[in-house]
N, C-alpha and C positions, 0 to 999 in steps of 0.2 A: 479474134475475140470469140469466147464461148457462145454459143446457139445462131451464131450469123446466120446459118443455113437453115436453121430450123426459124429463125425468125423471118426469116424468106418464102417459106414454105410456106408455114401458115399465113401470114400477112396476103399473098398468091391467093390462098384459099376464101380468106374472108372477104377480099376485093371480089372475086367474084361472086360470091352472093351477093354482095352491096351491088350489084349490077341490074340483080334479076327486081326487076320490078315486082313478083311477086315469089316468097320462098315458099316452094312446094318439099311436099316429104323426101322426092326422088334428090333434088337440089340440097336435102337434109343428109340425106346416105351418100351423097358423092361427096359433102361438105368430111363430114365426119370420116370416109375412108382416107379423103386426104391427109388429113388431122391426125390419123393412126399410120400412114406413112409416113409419115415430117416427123413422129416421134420415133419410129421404130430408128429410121436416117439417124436421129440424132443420139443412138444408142441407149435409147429408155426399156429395161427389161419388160418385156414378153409382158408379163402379168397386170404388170403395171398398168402397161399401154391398154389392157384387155378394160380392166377394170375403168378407167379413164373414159375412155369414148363409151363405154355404157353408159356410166352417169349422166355426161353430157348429153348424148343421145335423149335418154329420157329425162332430160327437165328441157332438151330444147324441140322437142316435141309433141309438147304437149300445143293446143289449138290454142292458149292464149298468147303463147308465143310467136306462132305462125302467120297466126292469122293476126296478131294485132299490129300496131304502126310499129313499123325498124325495125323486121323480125332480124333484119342482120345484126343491126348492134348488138340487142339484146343476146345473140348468139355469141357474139366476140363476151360480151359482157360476164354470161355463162362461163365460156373457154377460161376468160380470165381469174373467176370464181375460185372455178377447178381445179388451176394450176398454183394458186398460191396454196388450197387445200393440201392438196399433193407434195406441196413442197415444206408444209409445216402450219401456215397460216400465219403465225405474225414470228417475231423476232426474240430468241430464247435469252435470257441473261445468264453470267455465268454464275455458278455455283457458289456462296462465297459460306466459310465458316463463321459462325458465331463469336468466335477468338481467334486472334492469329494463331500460325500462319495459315491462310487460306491454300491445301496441297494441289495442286494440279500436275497432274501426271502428262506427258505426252507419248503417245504409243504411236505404231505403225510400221509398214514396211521399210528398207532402206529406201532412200533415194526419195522418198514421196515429198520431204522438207523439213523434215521435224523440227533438227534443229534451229533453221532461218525461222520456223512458224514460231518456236520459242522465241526467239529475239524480239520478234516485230510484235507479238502477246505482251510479253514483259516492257515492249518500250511506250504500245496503248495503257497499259497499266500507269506507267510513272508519267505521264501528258498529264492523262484522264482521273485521273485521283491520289495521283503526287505520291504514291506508294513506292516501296522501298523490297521489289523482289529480290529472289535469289536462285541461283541458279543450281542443280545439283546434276555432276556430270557422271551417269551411270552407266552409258556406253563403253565397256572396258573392251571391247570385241573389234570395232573398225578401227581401221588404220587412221590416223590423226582425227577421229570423235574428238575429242576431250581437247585441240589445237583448234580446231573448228567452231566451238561452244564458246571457246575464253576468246577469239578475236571478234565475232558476235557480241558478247559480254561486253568486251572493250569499247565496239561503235556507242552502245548506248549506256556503257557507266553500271552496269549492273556485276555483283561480283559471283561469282564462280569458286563452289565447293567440289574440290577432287581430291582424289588419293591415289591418282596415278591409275593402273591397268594392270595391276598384280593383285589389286584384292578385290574379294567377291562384290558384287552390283546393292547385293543388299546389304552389307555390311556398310558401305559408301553410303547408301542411301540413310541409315538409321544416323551416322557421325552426322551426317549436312544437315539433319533435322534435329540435333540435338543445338548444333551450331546456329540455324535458322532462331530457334527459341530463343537464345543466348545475345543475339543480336538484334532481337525484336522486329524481325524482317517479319512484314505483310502476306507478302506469298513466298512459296518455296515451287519454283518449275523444274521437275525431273525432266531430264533429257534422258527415255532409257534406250535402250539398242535394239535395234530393226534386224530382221534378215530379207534375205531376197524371197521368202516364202514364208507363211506361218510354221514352226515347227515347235514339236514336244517342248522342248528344253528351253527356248523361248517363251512360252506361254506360262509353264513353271515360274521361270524367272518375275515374270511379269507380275503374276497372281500371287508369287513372295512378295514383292515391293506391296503392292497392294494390301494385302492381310497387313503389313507392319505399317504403312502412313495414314490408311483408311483416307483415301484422298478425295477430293470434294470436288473434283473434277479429273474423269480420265478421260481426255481428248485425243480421240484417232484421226492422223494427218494423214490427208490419202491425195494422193496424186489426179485430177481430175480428166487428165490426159488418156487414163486408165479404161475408160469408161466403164461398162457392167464389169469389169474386173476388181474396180474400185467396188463396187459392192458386195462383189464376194470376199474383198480383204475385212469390208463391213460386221459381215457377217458371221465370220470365224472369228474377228476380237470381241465383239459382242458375245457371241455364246460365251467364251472364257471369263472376258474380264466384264460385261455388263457397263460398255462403256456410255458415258453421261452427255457426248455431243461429239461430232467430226468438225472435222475441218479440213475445206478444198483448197487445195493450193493448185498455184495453174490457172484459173479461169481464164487470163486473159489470154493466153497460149491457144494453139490450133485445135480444139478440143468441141466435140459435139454435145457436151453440157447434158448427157444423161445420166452420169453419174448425180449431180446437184439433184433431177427430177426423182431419182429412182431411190438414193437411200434413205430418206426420208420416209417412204411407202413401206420399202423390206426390213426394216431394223426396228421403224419405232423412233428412231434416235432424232435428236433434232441436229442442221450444220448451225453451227454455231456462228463461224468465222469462214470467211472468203479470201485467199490469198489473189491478191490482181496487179502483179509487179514487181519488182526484185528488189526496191527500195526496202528498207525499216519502216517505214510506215504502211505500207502497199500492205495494210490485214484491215478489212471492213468485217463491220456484223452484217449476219446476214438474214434481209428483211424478204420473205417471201412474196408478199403482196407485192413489192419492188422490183423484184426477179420475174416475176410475171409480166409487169407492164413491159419490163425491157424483153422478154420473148416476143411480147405481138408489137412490139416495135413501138412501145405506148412511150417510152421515155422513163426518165429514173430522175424527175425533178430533185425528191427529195436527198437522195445522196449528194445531186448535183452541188443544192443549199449547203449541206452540210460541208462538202470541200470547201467550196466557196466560203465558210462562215470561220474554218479553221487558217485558212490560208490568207483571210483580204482582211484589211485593218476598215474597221464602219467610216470612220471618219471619213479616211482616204478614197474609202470608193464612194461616199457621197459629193464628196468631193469632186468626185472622176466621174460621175453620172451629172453633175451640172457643169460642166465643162459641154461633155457630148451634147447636154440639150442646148449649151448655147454653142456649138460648133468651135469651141475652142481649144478642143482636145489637141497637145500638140506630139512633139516627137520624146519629149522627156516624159508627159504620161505614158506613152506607147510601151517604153522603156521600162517604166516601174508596173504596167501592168502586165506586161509580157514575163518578166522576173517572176508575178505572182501566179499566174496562170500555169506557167512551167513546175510550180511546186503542185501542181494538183495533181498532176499525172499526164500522160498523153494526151495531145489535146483530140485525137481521132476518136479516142474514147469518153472525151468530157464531151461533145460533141453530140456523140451517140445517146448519151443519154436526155437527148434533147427530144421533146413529143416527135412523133414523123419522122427521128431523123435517123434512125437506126438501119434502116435500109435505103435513105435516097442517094440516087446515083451521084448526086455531085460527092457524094461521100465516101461512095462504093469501094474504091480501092487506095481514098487515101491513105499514104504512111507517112509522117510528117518527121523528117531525119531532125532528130536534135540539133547538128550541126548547123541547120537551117536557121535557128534561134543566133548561136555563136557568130554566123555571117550577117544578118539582120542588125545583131548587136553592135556589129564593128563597124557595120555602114553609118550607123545612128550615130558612134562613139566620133567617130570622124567629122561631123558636124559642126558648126562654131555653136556658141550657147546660142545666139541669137537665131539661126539656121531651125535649129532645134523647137524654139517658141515659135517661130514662124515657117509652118509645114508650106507656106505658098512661093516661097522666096525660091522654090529648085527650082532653077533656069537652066538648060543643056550645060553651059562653063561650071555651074556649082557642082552639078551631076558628074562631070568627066573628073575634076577635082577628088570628090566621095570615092570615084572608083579607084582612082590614084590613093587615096590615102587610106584606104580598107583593106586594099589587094585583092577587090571583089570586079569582074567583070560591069561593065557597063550597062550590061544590058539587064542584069541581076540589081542593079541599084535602082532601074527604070520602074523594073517586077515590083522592089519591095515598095516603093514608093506610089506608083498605080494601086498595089492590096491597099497602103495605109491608107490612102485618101477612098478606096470603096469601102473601107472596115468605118472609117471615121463616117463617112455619109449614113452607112447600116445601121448605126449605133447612134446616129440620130433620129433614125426612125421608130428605132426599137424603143428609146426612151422615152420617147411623145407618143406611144401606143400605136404605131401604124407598123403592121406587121407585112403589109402587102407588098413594098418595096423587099422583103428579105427574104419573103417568098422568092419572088424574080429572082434574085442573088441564087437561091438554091437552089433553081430549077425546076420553077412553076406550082406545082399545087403538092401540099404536106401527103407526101402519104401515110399508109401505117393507119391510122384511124380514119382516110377520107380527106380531102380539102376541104369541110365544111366544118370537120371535128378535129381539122390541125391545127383549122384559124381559132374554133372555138376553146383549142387550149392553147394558144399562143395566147389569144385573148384573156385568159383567166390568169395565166403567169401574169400577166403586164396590170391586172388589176391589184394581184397578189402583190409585185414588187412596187405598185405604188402606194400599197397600206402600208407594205413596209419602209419605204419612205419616210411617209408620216407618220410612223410611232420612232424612227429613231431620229427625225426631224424634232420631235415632241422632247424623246429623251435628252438631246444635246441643247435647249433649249431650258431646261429644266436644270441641268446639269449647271450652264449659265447664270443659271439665277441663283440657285447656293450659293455659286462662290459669290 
């Protein structure tokens, strides 16, 4: 996943200040050269990096910092400032036209994503405001572009204007727009063609399409795996075409996440959109102040809600939250909530984004195989109903039974069944606010912010999910009473 190591780095750095009983200036200047090596590591251009640990530098050294109480927090606090600064500060919307169609253009190298980043754009479009895009395929140059676009198109229902790869890009492009009009499509998403380098004839191209759709957004798809490279591809479409937002594909790949910190600084440009998966849905907006926390290991609550809010039915998961609190959770919730959880994404990564939990070792190298789900599934599946309502009834003959009728080893049936009944206990805890049993579970005290400010944000989620409780308590109550 993006910035692991640099979220390692700095976390390393601010642990030891949290150490020193008191921060001196020298304890300032080792803070901060580390803080310019964990970025340099994680491939943030030169200038950047230069500019960056100045700022920081001077606001966290000034004496009332120093010298007042937490000078360490307050310095992560700083760091944290800085970095969502750097990286945009809040979250850009896209561009939309005053009349249909809203044009968005998608530029960039080959290979970077463009056209997957079109698909997964256009299919948040039709969730999220029920719109009716279109697709125009102006790629007439790669070998199957235009075979590539339309089975994309296909996954999510959206249709696809082409005229084949004997006529000119802009010629194509002005028919699909005249077609867009004509069919009252909301947006029109050009798909135009990449090379593996900027070049003249490219750029022309580009800057034609451009002059004739006057497009309302022209989004550069850059590879995040790139790193300062991606900001030199930044850099060259921007002078030509003046483009209006990038977007990283890749983040969740092996990638040191300097590209996200650095284009935002050299261009101007905001990222708009975050590619974190190969799914159609895997395109998040991209929230700076959120990107930061998850650098110093602070957690990413609020994306965490937002999967959760698109993926869980309210009813169902209060439902499933009074069950845990009266311990009655059994093997068929387990089932329907394991189903849901899997549509979030990886669960190593929903995980991560949990306060503290970004760097703790019990986490360190988990990879949680999919198939682990499908074998899980078949154990459960194999179950009689009443087995199933009653998680206490596995006696060693019911267990050897499951392993026979799953085709899953013995000892694998023993594993998932020991997880379920320590997940079912955690999830007791967690529900009635006692967060210290889950600590133990993950290997003693949060770090990332401190034991004392992992508790105090576990703490705060568990106050937060029980407001939220009682307003959708309130709502389905309410709801009750109309009818």
């Amino acid at each position: 996943m993006a910035f692991e190591g640099l979220t390692d780095r700095l976390q390393k750095a601010m642990e030891k200040l949290r150490r020193k009983p008191k921060v001196t200036e020298a304890d300032l200047r080792e803070t901060m050269r580390e803080i310019r090596l964990a970025l340099l590591e994680a491939d943030v251009n030169f200038a950047v990096v230069k500019d960056f640990v100045k700022t920081v530098r001077e606001k966290a050294a000034g004496a009332e910092v120093l010298k007042g109480l937490n000078p360490a927090q307050q310095i992560v606090k700083i760091v944290n400032e800085e970095l969502t600064k750097l990286m945009g500060e809040e979250a850009v919307p896209l561009n939309k036209a005053p009349h249909i169609p809203t044009v968005i253009m998608m530029v960039g190298l080959q290979g970077a994503g463009k056209t997957t980043t079109a698909g997964k754009l256009a299919l948040r479009l039709k969730n999220e405001e029920n719109a009716r895009p279109m697709f125009i395929a102006a790629d007439v140059y790669r070998p199957a572009a235009i075979t590539q676009l339309q089975q994309v198109a296909d996954q999510i229902g959206v249709p696809v204007f082409e005229e084949g790869t004997e006529k000119d890009p802009v010629d194509i492009v002005r028919d699909g727009m005249e077609q867009a009009k004509q069919n009252h499509n909301d947006y029109v998403i050009i798909d135009t063609a990449g090379r593996l380098q900027i070049d003249e004839q490219l750029m022309d191209e580009l800057v034609n399409i451009k002059n004739l759709t006057q497009p309302n957004e022209i989004l550069l798809v850059v590879d995040a795996m790139t790193g300062q490279n991606a900001v030199k591809t930044a850099q060259g479409f921007n002078d030509k075409l003046d483009i209006t937002g990038v977007v990283l594909t890749k983040l969740d790949g092996d990638t040191r996440g300097g590209a996200a910190m650095s284009i935002r600084a050299v261009t101007g440009k905001p990222i708009k959109f975050v590619g974190e998966g190969e799914k159609m849905e895997d395109l998040d907006v991209f929230h700076p102040d959120r990107m930061a926390s998850r650098i110093l290991g602070m957690g990413d609550m609020m994306t965490l809600i937002e999967k959760a809010q698109k993926n869980f039915d309210e009813e169902k998961a209060q439902e499933t939250m009074d069950k845990m609190r009266a311990n009655e959770f059994d093997y068929n919730d387990f089932l329907e909530q394991m189903d849901q959880v899997t549509k979030m994404g990886p669960l190593e990564n929903i995980l991560k984004m949990m306060p503290g939990m970004a760097n703790n070792p019990a986490l360190k190298n988990i990879n949680i195989d999919p198939k682990q789900f499908a074998h899980i599934k078949a154990i459960i599946l194999s179950m009689t109903p009443e087995e199933r309502e009653n998680p206490d009834l596995m006696n060693p003959s019911r267990r050897r039974r499951l392993a026979a009728g799953s085709g899953r080893p013995i000892v694998e049936v023993n594993r998932m069944i020991k997880q379920f009944n320590q997940m079912r206990k955690m999830m007791k805890q967690v529900t009635n606010g006692n967060f210290g049993g889950l600590q133990n579970m993950m290997g003693g005290q949060m770090p990332g912010m401190g034991g004392k400010m992992g508790q105090m944000a576990m703490n705060r989620m568990a106050r937060q999910a029980k407001k939220r409780q009682q307003q959708k308590l309130r709502k389905l109550r309410n709801k009750h009473k109309r009818r």
